[in-house]
N, C-alpha and C positions, 0 to 999 in steps of 0.2 A: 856562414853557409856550411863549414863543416860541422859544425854543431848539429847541423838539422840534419845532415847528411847519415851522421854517428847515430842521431836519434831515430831514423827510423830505420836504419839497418839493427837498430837493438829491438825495436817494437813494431818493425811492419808484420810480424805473424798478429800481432793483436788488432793495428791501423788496419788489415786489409778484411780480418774478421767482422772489425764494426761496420766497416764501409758493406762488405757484401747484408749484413742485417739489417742499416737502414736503408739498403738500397730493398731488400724484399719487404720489409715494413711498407716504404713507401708503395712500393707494387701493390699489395695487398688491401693499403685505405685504397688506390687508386677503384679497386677491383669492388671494393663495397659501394665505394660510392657510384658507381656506374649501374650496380644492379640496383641499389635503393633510388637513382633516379630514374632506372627504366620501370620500376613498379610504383615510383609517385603518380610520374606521366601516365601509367598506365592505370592509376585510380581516380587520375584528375580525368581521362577522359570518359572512363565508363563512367563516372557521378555527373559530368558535363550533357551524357546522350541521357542519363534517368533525368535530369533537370529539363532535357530537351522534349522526351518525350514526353514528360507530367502535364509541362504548358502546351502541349498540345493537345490536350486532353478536353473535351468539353465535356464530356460523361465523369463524375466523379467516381463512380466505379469500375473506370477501365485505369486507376492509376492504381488501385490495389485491386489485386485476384480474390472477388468474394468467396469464391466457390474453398479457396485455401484458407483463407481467414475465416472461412465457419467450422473449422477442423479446431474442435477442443483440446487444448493440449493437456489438463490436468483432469479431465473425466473420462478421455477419450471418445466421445460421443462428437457431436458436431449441433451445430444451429440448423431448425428444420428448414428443409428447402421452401417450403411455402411462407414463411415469413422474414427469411435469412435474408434476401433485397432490400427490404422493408427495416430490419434492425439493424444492418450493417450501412444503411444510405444514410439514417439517421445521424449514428456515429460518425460518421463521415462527415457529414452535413456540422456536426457540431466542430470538430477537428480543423473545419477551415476556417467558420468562422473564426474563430480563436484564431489562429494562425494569421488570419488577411485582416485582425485589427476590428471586426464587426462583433465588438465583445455584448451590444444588447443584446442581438438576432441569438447569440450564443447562450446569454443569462436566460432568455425564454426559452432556450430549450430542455434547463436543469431541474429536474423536480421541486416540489415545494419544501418537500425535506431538506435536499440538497440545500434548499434558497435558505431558510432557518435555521438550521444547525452549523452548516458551512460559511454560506454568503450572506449572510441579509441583505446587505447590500450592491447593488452594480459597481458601483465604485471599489469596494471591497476584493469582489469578486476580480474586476481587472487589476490592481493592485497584487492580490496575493496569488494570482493563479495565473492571469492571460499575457501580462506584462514580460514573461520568460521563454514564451512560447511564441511571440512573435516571428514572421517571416523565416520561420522553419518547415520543413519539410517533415514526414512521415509515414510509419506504418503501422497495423496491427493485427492479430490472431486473436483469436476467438482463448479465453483461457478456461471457462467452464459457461456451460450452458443446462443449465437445470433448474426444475421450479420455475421456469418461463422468468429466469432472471438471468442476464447473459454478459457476462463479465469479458471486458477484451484487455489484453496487454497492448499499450500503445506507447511508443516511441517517437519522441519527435527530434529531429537529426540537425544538426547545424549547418547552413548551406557553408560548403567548402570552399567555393569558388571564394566566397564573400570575405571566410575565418581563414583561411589556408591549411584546412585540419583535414583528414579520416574521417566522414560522415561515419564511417561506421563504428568507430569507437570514441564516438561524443554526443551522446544522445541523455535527453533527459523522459523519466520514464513515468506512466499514468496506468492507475489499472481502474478503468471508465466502464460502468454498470449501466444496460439499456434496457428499460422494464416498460412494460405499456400500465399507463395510469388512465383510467376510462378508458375514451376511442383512439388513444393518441401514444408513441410511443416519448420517454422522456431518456436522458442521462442523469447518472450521479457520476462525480468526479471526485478527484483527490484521495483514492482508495475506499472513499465511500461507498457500500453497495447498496443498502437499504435501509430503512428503521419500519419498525411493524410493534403497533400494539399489543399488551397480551392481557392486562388487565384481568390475571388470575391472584388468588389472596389466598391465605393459610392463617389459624389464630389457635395459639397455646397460652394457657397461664396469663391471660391478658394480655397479648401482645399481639394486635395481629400484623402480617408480613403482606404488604400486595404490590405486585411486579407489573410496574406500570406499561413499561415499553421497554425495546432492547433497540441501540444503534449497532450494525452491523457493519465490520470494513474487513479489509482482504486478511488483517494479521488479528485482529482482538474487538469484541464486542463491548460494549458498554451499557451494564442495565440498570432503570432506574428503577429506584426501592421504596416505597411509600411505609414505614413503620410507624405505627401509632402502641404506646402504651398505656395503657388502661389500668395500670397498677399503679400502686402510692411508692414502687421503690423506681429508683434511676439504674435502667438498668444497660448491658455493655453489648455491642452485639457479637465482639470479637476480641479475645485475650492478646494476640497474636502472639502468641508461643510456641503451636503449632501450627504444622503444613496443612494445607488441604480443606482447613477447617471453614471454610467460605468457600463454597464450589458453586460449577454446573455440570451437571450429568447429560453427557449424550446419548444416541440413543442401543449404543453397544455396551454403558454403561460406566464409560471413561468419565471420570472425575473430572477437572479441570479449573484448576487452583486459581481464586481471586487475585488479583495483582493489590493490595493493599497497603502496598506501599506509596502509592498515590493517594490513601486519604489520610487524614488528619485523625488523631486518639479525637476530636471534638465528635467530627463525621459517625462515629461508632459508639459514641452517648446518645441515650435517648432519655431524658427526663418523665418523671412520674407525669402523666396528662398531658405528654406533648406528641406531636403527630410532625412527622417530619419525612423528607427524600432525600436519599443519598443517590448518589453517581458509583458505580463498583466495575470496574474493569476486568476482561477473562483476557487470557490471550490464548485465545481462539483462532484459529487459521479457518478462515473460510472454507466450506466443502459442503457442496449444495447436495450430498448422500447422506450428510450425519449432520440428526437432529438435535437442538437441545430440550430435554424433556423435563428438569427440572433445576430447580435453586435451593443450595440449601445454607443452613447455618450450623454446625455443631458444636460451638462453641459458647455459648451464649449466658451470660451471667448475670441473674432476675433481679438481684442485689446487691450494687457495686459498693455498698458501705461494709458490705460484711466483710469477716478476717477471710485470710486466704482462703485456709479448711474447709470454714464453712460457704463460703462463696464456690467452692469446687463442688459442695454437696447440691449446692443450689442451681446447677447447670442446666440449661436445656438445650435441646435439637429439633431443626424444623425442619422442614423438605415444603418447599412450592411446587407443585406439579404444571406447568405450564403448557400442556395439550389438551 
């Protein structure tokens, strides 16, 4: 006993130090933890009245504000009032289906495009798309509306009640394209916005160039290339030694460098008499103001058996104008 008595009359300035530290330590978690559950409870109950009001809802349009979600955020324009009912009900109309598990009702409302390049198939289509987005909740804003093609950022949120999460910081994200196709409006999904024919052609030195269609999505286009040559040599369409040298020009004049590292040295052989389509990737950021006005190559080597030298003297450059 005098031991312990000796020992803290030697050490009670340091024993009475630590004690006052973990006694405000503990004050202090006390203190967090009381505001972080009064702002849980207080996110569980406002997402509790958004869940209450939603199901109450029999108008699909009074669970999101059209009049706000036609409000463009990257053109700053907006969806016109006479048909912004009409392309925003749609969207809507597809977003539940998905959501409530009616993944046919939902496949018919995707373009054809969409169904072909995307989905071919329903089963497909619910497998890589609808399966994730089940019995979620959402919203969306209008993100560009021009060219009568009307791109929405959409959000679909995790019911919290369900996961125990932040609906608002767990959301998986879509940016879903609503174009009218004859008398009927349709969706593309999965960052898909369009594909459009162009079936423009250019022809130098026996080769001619023709730019069959372009797939369009929110980050980079894809266009396909139909190269037929007509010469007895095998010829390269692309050195790649330099930048830039595979573009498309918009319509301020901006370059915009093939991503070609996606294809194969095969893809950029064309044999003497052979006619072939490559796939060529931009990364292109969608912007329904700026147009692409042409494709070109400047690279191009008419002779792949020749020495370097003379393979360099034997180069050409093409331009496809595509308007």
């Amino acid at each position: 006993m005098l031991k312990i008595i000796r020992l803290y009359n030697k050490n009670r300035r340091i024993i009475w130090i630590s004690l006052i530290i973990v006694i405000f330590c503990i004050a202090i978690i006390g203190v967090i933890n009381k505001v972080y559950q009064e702002q849980a409870n207080k996110n569980m109950e406002q997402y509790s009245k958004q869940l209450q009001e939603a199901s109450n809802k029999e108008n699909p349009s009074e669970v999101v504000d059209y009049n706000e979600a036609a409000q463009s955020i990257t053109t700053g324009g907006s969806v016109d009032q006479d048909i912004k009912d009409e392309v925003q009900g749609v969207l809507e109309q597809f977003i539940q289906y998905v959501t409530s598990k009616q993944v046919e009702q939902a496949y018919n409302l995707l373009t054809e495009d969409c169904k072909e390049i995307l989905y071919p198939t329903l089963e497909g289509f619910e497998q890589k798309y609808c399966q994730d987005l089940y019995d979620k909740i959402y919203d969306f804003q209008s993100w560009s509306s021009t060219d009568n093609t009307y791109v929405y950022q959409v959000r679909f949120y995790d019911n919290m009640l369900s996961a125990g999460l932040d609906f608002t910081n767990h959301y998986l994200e879509d940016y879903i394209t609503v174009l009218k196709k004859g008398d009927v409006y349709k969706v593309n999904i999965h960052n898909f916005i369009r594909a459009n024919n162009i079936r423009k052609t250019a022809e130098a030195n026996k080769v001619q160039f023709k730019v069959n269609n372009v797939e369009t999505y929110l980050d980079y286009e894809i266009y396909e290339i139909e190269v037929t040559n007509d010469s007895s040599k095998e010829i390269i369409l692309d050195t790649r030694e330099k930048d830039n040298s595979v573009y498309v020009k918009n319509n301020d004049g901006l370059k915009i460098q093939a991503l070609l590292y996606e294809n194969t040295d095969e893809d950029l052989r064309v044999q003497a008499g052979e006619s072939k389509k490559i796939r060529i990737k931009f990364n292109n950021t969608f912007n329904g103001e700026k147009r692409i006005v042409s494709l070109g190559f400047s690279d191009i080597i008419l002779d792949q058996a020749l020495h370097q030298e003379e393979a360099e003297k034997g180069k050409m450059e093409i331009e496809i104008y595509l308007q």
